[in-house]
TORMI-53846 format. One record per residue (C-alpha): residue in one letter; x, y, z. Coordinates in steps of 0.05 Angstrom, whole numbers, plus 32768, in hexadecimal, padded with zeros to 4 digits. Example, Ala and Ser with C-alpha at 12.3 -4.5 7.8 and 13.67 -1.06 7.14 Angstrom:
<pts>
+---+------+------+------+
| r |   xx |   yy |   zz |
+---+------+------+------+
| a | 80F6 | 7FA6 | 809C |
| s | 8111 | 7FEB | 808F |
+---+------+------+------+
</pts>
This chain:
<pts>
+---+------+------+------+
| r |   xx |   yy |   zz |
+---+------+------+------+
| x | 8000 | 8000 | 8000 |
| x | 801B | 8047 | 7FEF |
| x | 8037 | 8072 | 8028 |
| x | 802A | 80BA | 8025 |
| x | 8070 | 80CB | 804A |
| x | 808D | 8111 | 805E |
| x | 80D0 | 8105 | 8070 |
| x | 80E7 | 8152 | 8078 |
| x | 80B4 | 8163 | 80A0 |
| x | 80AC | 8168 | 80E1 |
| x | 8064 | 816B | 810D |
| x | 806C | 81B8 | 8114 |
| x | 8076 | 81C6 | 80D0 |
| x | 8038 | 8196 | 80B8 |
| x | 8010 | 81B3 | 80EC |
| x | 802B | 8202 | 80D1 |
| x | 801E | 81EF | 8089 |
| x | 7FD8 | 81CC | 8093 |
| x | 7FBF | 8209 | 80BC |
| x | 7FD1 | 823B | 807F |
| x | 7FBB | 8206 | 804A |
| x | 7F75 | 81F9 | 8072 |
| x | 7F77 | 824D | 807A |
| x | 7F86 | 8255 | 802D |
| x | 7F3B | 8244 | 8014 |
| x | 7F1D | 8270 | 8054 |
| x | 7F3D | 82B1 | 8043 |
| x | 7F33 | 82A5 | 7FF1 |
| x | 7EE9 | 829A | 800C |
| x | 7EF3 | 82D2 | 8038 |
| x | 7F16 | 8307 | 8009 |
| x | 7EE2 | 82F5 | 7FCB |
| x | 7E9F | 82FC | 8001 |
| x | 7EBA | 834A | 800F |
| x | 7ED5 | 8356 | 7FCC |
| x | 7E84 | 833C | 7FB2 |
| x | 7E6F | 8363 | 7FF0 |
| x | 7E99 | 839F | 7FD7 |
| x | 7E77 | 839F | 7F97 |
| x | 7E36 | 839A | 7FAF |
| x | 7E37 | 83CB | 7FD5 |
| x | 7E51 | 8402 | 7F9C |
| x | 7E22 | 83E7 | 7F76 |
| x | 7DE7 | 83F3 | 7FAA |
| x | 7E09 | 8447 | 7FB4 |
| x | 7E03 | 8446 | 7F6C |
| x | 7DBC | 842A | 7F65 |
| x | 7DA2 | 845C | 7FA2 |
| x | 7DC0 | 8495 | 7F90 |
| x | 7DAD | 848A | 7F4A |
| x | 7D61 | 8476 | 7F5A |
| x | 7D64 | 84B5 | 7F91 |
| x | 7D74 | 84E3 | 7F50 |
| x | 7D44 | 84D0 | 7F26 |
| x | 7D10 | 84D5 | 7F55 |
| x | 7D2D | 8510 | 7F72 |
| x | 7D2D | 852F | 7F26 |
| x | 7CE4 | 8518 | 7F13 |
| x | 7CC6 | 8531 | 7F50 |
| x | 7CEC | 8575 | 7F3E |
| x | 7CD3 | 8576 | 7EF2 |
| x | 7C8B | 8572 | 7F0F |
| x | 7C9C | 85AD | 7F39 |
| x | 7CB9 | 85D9 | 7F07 |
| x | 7C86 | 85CD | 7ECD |
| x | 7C50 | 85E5 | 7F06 |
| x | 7C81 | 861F | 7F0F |
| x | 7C82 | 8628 | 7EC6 |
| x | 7C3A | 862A | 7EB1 |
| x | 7C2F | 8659 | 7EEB |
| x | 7C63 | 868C | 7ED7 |
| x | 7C53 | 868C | 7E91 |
| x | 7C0E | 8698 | 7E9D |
| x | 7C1C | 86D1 | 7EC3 |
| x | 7C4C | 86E5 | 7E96 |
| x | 7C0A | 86DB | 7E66 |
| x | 7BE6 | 870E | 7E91 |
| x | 7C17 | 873C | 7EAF |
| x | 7C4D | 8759 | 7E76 |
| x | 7C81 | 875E | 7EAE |
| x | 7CD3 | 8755 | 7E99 |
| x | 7CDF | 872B | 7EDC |
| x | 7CA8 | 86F8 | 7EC9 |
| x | 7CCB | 86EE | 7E89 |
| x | 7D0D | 86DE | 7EAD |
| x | 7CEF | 86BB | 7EE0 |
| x | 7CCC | 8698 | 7EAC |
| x | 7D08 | 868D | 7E89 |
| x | 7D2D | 8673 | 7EBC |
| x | 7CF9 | 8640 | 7ECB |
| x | 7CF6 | 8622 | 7E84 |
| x | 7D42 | 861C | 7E89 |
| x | 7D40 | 85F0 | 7EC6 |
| x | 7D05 | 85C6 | 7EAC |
| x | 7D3C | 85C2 | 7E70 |
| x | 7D75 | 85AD | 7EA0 |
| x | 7D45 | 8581 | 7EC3 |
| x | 7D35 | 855B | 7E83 |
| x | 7D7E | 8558 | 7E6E |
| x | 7D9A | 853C | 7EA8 |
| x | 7D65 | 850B | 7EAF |
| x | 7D7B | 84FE | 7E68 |
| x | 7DC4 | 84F4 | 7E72 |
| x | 7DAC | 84C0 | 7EB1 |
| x | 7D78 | 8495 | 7E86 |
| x | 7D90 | 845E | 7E56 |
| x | 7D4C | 8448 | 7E45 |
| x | 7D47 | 844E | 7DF9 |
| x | 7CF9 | 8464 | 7E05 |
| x | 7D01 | 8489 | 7E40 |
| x | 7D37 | 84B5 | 7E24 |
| x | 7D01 | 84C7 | 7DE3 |
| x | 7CD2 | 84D0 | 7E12 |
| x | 7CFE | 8505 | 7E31 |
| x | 7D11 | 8523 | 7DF2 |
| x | 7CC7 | 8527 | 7DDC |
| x | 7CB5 | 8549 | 7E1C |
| x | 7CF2 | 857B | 7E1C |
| x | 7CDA | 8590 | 7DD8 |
| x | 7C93 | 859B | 7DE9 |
| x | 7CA7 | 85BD | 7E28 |
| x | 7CDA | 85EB | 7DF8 |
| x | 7C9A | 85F2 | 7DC5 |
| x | 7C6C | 8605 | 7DFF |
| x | 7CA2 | 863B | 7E15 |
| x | 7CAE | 8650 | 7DD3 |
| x | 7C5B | 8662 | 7DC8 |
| x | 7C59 | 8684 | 7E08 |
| x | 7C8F | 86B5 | 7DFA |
| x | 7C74 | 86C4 | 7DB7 |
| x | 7C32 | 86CE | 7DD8 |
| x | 7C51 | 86F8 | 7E0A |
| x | 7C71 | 8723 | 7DD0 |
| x | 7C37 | 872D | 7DA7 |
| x | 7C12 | 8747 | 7DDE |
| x | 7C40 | 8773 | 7DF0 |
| x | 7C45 | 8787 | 7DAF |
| x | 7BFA | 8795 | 7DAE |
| x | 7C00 | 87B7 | 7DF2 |
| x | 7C34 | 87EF | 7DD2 |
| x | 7C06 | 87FA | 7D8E |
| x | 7BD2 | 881B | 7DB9 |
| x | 7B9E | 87DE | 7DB2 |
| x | 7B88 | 87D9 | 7DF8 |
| x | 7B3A | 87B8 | 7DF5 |
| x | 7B37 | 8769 | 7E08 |
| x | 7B0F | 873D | 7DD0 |
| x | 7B1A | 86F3 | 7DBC |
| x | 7B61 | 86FD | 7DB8 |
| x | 7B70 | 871C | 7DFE |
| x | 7B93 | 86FC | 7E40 |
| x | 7B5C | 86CC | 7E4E |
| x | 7B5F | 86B4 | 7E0B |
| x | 7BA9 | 86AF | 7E11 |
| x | 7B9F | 8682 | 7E51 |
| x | 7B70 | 8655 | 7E35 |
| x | 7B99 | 8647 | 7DF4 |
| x | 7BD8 | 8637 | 7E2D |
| x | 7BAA | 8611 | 7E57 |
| x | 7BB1 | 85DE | 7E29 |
| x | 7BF8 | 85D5 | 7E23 |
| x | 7C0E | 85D1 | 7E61 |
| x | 7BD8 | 85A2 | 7E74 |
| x | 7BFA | 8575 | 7E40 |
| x | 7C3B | 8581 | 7E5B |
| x | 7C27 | 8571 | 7EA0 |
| x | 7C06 | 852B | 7E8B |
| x | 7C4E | 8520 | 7E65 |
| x | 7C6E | 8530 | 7EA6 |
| x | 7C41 | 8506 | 7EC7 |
| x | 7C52 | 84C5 | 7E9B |
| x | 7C9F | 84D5 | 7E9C |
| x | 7C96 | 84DA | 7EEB |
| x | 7C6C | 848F | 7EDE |
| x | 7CA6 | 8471 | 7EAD |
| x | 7CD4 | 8489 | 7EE8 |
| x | 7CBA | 8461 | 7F17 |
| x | 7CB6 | 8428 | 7EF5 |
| x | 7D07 | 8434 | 7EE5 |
| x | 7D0F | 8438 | 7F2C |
| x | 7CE5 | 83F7 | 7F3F |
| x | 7D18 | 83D1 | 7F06 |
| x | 7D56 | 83F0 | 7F28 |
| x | 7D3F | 83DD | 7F63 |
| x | 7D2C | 8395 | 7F4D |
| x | 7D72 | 8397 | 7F28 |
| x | 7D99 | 83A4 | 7F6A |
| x | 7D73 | 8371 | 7F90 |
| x | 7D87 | 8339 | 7F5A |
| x | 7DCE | 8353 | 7F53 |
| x | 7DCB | 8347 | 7FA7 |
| x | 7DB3 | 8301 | 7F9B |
| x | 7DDD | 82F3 | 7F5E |
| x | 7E23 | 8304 | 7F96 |
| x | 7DFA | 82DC | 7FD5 |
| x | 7DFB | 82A7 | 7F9F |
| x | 7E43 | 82AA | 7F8D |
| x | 7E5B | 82AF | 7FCE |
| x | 7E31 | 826D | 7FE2 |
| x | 7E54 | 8248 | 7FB0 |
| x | 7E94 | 8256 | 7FB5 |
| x | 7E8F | 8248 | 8004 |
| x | 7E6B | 820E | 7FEC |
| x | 7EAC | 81FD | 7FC9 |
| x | 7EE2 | 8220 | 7FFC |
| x | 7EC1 | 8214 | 803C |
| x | 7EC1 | 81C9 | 802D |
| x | 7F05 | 81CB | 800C |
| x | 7F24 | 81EE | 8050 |
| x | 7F01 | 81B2 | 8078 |
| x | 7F1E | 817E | 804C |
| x | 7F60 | 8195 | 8053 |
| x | 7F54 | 819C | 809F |
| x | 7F48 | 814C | 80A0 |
| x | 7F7F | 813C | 806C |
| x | 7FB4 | 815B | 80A3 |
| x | 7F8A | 8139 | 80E4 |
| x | 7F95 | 80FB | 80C3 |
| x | 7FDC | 8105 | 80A7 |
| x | 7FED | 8124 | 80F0 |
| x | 7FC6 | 80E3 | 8119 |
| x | 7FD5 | 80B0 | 80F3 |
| x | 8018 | 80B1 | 8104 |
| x | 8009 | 80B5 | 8152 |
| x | 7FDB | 8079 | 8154 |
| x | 8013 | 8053 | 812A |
| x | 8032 | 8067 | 8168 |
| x | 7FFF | 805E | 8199 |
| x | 7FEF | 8019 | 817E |
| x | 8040 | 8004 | 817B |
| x | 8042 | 801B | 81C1 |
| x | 800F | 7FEF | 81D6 |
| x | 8028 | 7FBA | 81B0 |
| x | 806C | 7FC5 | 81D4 |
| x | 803B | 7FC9 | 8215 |
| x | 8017 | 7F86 | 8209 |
| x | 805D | 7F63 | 81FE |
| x | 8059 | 7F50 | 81B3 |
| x | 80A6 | 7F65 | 8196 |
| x | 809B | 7F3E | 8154 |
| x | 8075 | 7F75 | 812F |
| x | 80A4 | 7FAA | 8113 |
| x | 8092 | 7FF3 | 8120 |
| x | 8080 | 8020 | 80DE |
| x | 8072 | 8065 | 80F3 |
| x | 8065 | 8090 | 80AF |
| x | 8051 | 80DC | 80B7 |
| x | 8085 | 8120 | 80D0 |
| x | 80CD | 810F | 80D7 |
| x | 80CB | 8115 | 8120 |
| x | 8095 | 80E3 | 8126 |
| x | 80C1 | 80BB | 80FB |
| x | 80F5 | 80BE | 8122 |
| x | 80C6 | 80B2 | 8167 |
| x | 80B3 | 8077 | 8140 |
| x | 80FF | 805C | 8135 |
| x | 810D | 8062 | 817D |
| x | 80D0 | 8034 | 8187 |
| x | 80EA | 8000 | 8156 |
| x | 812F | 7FFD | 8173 |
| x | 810F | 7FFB | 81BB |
| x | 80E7 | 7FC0 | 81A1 |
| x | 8129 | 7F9D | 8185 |
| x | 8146 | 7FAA | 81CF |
| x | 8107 | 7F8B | 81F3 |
| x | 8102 | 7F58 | 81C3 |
| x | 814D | 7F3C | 81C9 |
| x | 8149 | 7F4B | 8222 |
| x | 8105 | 7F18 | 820D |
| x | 812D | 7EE6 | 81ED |
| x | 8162 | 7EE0 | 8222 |
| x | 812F | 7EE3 | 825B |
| x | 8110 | 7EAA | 823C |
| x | 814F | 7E88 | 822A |
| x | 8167 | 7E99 | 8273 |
| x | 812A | 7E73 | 828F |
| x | 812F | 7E3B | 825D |
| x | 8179 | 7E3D | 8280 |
| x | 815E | 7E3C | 82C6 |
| x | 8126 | 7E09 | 82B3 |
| x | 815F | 7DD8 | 82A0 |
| x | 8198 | 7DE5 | 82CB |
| x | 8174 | 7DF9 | 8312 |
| x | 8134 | 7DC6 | 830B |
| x | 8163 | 7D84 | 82FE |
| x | 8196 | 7D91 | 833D |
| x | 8159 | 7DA2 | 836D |
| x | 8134 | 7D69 | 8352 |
| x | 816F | 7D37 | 8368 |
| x | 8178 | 7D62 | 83AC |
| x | 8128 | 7D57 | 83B2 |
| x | 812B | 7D17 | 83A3 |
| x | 8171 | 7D08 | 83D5 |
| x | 814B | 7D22 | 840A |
| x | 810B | 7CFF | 840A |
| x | 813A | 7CBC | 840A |
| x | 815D | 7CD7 | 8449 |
| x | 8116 | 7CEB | 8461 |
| x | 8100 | 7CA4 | 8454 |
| x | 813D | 7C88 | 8474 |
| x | 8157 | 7C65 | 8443 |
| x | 8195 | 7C68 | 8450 |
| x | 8197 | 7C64 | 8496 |
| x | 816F | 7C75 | 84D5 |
| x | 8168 | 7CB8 | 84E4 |
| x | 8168 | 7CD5 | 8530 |
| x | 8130 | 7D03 | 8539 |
| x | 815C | 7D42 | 852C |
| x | 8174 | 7D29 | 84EA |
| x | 812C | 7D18 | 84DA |
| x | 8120 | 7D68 | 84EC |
| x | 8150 | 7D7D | 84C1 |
| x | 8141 | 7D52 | 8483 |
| x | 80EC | 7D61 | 8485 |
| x | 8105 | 7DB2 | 8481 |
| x | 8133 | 7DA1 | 8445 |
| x | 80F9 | 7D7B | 8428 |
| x | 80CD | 7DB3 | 8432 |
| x | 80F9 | 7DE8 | 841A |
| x | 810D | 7DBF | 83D6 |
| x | 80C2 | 7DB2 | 83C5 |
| x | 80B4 | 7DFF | 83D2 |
| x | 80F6 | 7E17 | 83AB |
| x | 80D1 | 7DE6 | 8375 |
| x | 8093 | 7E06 | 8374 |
| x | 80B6 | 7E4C | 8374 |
| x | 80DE | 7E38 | 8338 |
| x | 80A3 | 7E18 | 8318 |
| x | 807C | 7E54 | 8321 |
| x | 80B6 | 7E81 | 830E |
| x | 80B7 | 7E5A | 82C3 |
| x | 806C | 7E5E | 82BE |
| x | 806F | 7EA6 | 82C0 |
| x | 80A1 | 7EB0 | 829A |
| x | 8078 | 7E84 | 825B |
| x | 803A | 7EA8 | 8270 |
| x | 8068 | 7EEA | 8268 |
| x | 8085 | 7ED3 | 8225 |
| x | 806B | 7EF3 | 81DF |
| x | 8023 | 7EF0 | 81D7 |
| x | 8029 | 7EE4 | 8190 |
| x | 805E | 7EA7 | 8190 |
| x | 8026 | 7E7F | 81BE |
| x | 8005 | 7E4C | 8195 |
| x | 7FBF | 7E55 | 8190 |
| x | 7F82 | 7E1F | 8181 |
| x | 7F37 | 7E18 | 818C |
| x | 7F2B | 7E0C | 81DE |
| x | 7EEB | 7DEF | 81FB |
| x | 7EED | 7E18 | 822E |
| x | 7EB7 | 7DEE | 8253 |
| x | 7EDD | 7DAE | 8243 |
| x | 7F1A | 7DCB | 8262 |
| x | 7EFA | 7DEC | 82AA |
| x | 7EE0 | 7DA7 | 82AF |
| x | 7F1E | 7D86 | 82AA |
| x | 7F40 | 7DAE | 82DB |
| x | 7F04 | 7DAF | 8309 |
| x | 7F0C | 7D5B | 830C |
| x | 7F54 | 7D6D | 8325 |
| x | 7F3D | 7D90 | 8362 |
| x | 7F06 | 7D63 | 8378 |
| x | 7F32 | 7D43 | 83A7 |
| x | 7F54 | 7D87 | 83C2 |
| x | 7F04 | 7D9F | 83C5 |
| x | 7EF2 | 7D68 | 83F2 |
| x | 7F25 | 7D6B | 841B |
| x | 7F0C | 7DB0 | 843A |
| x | 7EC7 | 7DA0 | 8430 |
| x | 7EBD | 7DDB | 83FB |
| x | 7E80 | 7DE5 | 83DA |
| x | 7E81 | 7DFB | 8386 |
| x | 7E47 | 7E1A | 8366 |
| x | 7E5E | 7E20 | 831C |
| x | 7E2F | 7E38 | 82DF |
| x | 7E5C | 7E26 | 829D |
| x | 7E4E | 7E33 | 8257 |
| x | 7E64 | 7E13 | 821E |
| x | 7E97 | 7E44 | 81FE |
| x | 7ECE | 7E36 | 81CB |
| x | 7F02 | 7E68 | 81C6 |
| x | 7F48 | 7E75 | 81A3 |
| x | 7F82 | 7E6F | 81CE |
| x | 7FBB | 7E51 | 81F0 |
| x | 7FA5 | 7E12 | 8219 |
| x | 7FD4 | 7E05 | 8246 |
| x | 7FD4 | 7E5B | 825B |
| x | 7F84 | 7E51 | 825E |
| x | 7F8A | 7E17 | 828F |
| x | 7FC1 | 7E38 | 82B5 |
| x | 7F8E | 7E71 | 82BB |
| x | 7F56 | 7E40 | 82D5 |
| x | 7F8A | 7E1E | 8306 |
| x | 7FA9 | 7E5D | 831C |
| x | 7F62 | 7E79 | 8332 |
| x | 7F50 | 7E3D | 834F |
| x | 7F88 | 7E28 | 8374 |
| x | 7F79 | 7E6D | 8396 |
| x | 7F39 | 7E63 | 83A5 |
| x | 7F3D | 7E1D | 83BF |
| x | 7F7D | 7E37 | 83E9 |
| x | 7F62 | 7E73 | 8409 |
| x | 7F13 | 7E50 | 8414 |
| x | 7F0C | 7E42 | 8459 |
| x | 7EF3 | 7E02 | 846D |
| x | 7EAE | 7DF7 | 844E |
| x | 7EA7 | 7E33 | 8427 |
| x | 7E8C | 7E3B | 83E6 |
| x | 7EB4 | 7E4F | 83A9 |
| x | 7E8F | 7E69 | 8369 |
| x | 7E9B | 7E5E | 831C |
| x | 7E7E | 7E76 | 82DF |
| x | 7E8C | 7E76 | 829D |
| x | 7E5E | 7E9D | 826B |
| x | 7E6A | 7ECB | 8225 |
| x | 7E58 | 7F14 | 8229 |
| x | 7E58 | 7F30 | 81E7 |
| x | 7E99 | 7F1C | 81C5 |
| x | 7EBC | 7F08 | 820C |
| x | 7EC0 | 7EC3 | 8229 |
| x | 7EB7 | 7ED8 | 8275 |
| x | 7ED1 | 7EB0 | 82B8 |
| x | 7EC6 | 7EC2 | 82F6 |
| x | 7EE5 | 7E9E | 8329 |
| x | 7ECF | 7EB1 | 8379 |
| x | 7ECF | 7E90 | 83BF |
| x | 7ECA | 7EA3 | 8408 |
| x | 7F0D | 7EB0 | 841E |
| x | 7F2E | 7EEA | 844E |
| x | 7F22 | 7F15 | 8408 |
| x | 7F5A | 7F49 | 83F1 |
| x | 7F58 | 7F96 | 8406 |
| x | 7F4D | 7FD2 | 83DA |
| x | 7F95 | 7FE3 | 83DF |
| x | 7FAF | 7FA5 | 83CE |
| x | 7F7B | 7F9F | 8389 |
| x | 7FB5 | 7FB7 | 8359 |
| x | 7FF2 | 7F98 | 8372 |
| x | 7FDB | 7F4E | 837B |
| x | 7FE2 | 7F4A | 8334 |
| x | 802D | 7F59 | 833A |
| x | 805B | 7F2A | 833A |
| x | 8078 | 7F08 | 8383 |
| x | 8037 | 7F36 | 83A8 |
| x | 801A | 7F1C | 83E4 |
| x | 7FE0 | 7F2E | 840A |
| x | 7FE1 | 7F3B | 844F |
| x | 7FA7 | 7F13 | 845C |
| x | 7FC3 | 7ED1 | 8440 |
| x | 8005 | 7EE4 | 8467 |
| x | 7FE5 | 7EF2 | 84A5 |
| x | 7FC1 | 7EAB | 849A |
| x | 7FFD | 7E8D | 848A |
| x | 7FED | 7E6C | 8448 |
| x | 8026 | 7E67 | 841A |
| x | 802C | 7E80 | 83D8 |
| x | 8066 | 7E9D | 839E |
| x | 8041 | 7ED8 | 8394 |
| x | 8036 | 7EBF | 8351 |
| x | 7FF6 | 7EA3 | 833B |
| x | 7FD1 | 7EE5 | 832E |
| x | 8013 | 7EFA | 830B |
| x | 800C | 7EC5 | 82DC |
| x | 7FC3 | 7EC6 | 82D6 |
| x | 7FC4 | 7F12 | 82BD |
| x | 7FFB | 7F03 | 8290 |
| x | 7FDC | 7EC7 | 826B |
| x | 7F9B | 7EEC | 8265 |
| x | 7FBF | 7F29 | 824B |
| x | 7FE6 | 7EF8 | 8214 |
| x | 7F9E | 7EEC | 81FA |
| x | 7F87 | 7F32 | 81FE |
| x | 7F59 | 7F2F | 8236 |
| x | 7F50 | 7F4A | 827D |
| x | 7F4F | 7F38 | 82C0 |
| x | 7F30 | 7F5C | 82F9 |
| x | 7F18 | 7F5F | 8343 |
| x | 7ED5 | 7F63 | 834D |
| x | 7EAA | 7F6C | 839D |
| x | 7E8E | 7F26 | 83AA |
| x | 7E47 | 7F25 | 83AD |
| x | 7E43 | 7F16 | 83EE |
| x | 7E6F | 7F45 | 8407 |
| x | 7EAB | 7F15 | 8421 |
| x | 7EE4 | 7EF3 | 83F8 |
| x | 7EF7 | 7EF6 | 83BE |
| x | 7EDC | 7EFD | 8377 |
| x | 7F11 | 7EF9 | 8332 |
| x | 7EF5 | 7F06 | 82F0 |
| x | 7F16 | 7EF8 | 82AF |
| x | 7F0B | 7F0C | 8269 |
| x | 7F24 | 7EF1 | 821F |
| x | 7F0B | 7F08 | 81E4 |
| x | 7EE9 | 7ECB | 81BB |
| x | 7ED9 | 7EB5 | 817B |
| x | 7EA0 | 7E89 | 816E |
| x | 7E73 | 7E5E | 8197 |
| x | 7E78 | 7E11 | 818E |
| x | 7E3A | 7E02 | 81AB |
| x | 7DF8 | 7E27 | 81C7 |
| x | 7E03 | 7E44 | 8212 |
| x | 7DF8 | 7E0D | 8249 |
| x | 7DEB | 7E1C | 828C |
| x | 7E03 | 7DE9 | 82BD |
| x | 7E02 | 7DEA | 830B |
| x | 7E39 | 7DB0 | 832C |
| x | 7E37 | 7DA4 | 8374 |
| x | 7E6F | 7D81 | 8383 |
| x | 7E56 | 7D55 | 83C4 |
| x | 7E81 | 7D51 | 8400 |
| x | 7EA0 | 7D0D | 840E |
| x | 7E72 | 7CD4 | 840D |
| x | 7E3A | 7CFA | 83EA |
| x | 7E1D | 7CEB | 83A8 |
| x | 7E28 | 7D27 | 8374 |
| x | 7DF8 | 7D4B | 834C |
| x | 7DFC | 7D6C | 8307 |
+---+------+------+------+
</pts>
């Protein structure tokens, strides 16, 4: 499988150049959402100050035609030089008015609307001052009587025009509006047209930036669980694996260190084990022959023994059988310490196995009148049998040792989901919370079997948690049920059932009783 590696760089610099990578996309997002912003809002000063003028100006062209027809016609009535300028003046703003609102319309039909208007306003202006002239030309040839063709006449003929004007102002005012109403419309979808653009390119950055964000979690914390899980590899006692740590240089390096500390453990493995093996063949066969030696001398066959010699050779009996059990137990931790993943593993009937061992300590059983209350099920697991029925033993010998007379000692056997389960309890002096953690350490006694005086390596346990560890399970202390002794559970991971659960209660009978199963 291909290795994305980055050999020059170090966790720092990968976490440095993901940041501005993952950043990139967020400030193009950011710098394109105030540069659309930016635009639309010129575009919005331009659009209200441009709708504010041509309203402004239409309203004003209403105003000034009033203005107009009311000067003229007084200029109609009254032959006055300021009404003329006045008048005057007013047609020349109306004329501004008209060519401004010119310059600011683009509408083909608007603008020769304009133009019409501006010429009919001109014509209008035009008959007035002619009006006004031949009046006043009337006026200074002495021809002062009013007929048909005096200032009411006059007023009537003007009437006319400006009412057409005004209804001409009236529709340009109309067709301004509307031009305002289509700005308006026009800025609103020029606002939707950069909402839209700026929703799709976050719709394009926003994910981009959060795909880059993952690509560096993963290239950053894949490397530390390659770590995490060599470590705990390294933890669990398996050196066979090699450790491959891909990612920053430093990790890289981290991960080196780790291999080379695993070739270290491994080779101190190998000449532990090869020590033992050592021990196993060199101590066991002396002491064997010393063991041996003195239970001839203690069965006097050699000689009669006084009762001191007798003294002497039942304590070196004693001591050789319990240097024998030490060593024993010394070798069986040291194979229950041994890699996990050189045991040899096979399909265990768990049930098949508990009952062998159970046979074994019928005898032991009866001999303290114990009482067993076991519910087994039948449970097929991959393992290592002989660790499995060390475990069984281990817990057992325990129990039977540290039962008092009569007691009863519990077993179970059961799967919860994808665990085989054993519990193991009985009615003993029980361990203390202190003590919970460190009878699992090798050569630990408790102070209630020493202040009982029942003998022990300090062992069992030991080599209980390290043959359920070798199969990746756990082992635990739990509070009895009843409040006094003690209650072991263990756990191993399973694979298949070989049969459907079976419930089974054994009471083993004291001696001389019939048994029933």
């Amino acid at each position: 499988m291909y290795k994305i590696r980055f050999p020059s760089l170090s966790v720092s610099k990968l976490v440095l150049g993901g940041f501005v990578l993952a950043a990139l996309p967020l400030l193009i997002a950011i710098g394109s959402t105030v540069g659309a912003v930016d635009d639309l809002a010129a575009q919005s000063r331009k659009t209200v100050y441009s709708v504010a003028q041509l309203s402004q100006k239409s309203f004003m062209l209403m105003e000034r035609l009033s203005d107009l027809e009311r000067k003229g016609k007084q200029l109609l009535v009254f032959d006055d030089a300021d009404m003329r300028s006045a008048f005057t003046a007013m047609h020349e703003q109306v004329q501004d008015i008209v060519l401004d609102l010119r310059l600011r319309t683009e509408d083909e039909s608007l603008t020769a609307q304009l133009d019409q208007f501006g010429s009919d306003e001109a014509a209008t202006y035009q008959s007035v001052i002619e009006a006004h002239e031949s009046r006043k030309a009337k006026i200074h040839g002495a021809v002062q009587r009013h007929g048909p063709h005096g200032p009411s006449a006059t007023l009537e003929q003007f009437d006319g025009l400006f009412q057409t004007l005004g209804m001409k102002a009236r529709a340009l005012s109309q067709a301004y509006t509307v031009l305002i109403d289509e700005e308006v419309a026009r800025l609103d979808g020029h606002s939707k047209t950069v909402q839209d653009r700026i929703l799709a390119r976050s719709a394009v950055l926003v994910p981009g930036a959060a795909c880059l964000v993952a690509l560096f979690t993963v290239l950053i914390t894949r490397p530390i669980r390659q770590l995490e899980s060599a470590i705990r590899q390294l933890g669990s006692g398996d050196y066979r694996q090699p450790v491959s740590v891909t990612g920053p240089s430093d990790l890289i390096f981290l991960g080196e260190r780790l291999e080379w500390l695993r070739g270290r453990l491994n080779a101190l493995e190998e000449a532990k084990q090869q020590f033992m093996r050592h021990v196993s063949h060199e101590v066991k066969t002396p002491l064997a022959t010393i063991h041996e030696g003195t239970g001839l001398l203690a069965d006097e066959v050699v000689g009669e023994l006084n009762p001191e010699q007798k003294e002497i050779t039942q304590i070196l009996v004693s001591n050789t059988q319990r240097l024998e059990r030490l060593i024993t137990a010394l070798i069986n931790f040291s194979q229950a310490n041994a890699d996990p993943g050189a045991l040899r593993r096979e399909p265990v009937d768990m049930h098949a196995l508990v009952g062998e061992v159970l046979d074994e300590y019928q005898l032991r059983l009866r001999a303290k009148e114990l009482r067993l209350d076991a519910h087994l099920a039948k449970i097929e697991i991959e393992g290592n049998r002989e660790q499995l029925r060390t475990v069984i033993d281990n817990l057992l010998s325990n129990a039977v040792k540290y039962s008092p007379a009569g007691g009863l000692i519990s077993l179970r056997l059961g799967a919860l989901d994808h665990y085989m389960e054993l519990e193991v309890g009985d009615e003993g002096p029980g361990i203390t919370e202190e003590e919970r953690q460190q009878v699992f350490e090798p050569f630990f006694q408790g102070s209630k079997g020493r202040e009982l005086g029942i003998p022990g390596t300090g062992l069992g346990l030991a080599i209980v948690r390290e043959c359920v560890m070798s199969h990746h399970g756990s082992v635990e202390l739990l509070d009895p049920p009843t409040g006094k002794g003690t209650l072991v559970r263990v756990r191993i991971p399973w694979c298949e059932e070989s049969a459907p659960r079976l419930r089974v209660r054994i009471s083993l009978p004291r001696q001389g009783e019939p048994a029933n199963v």
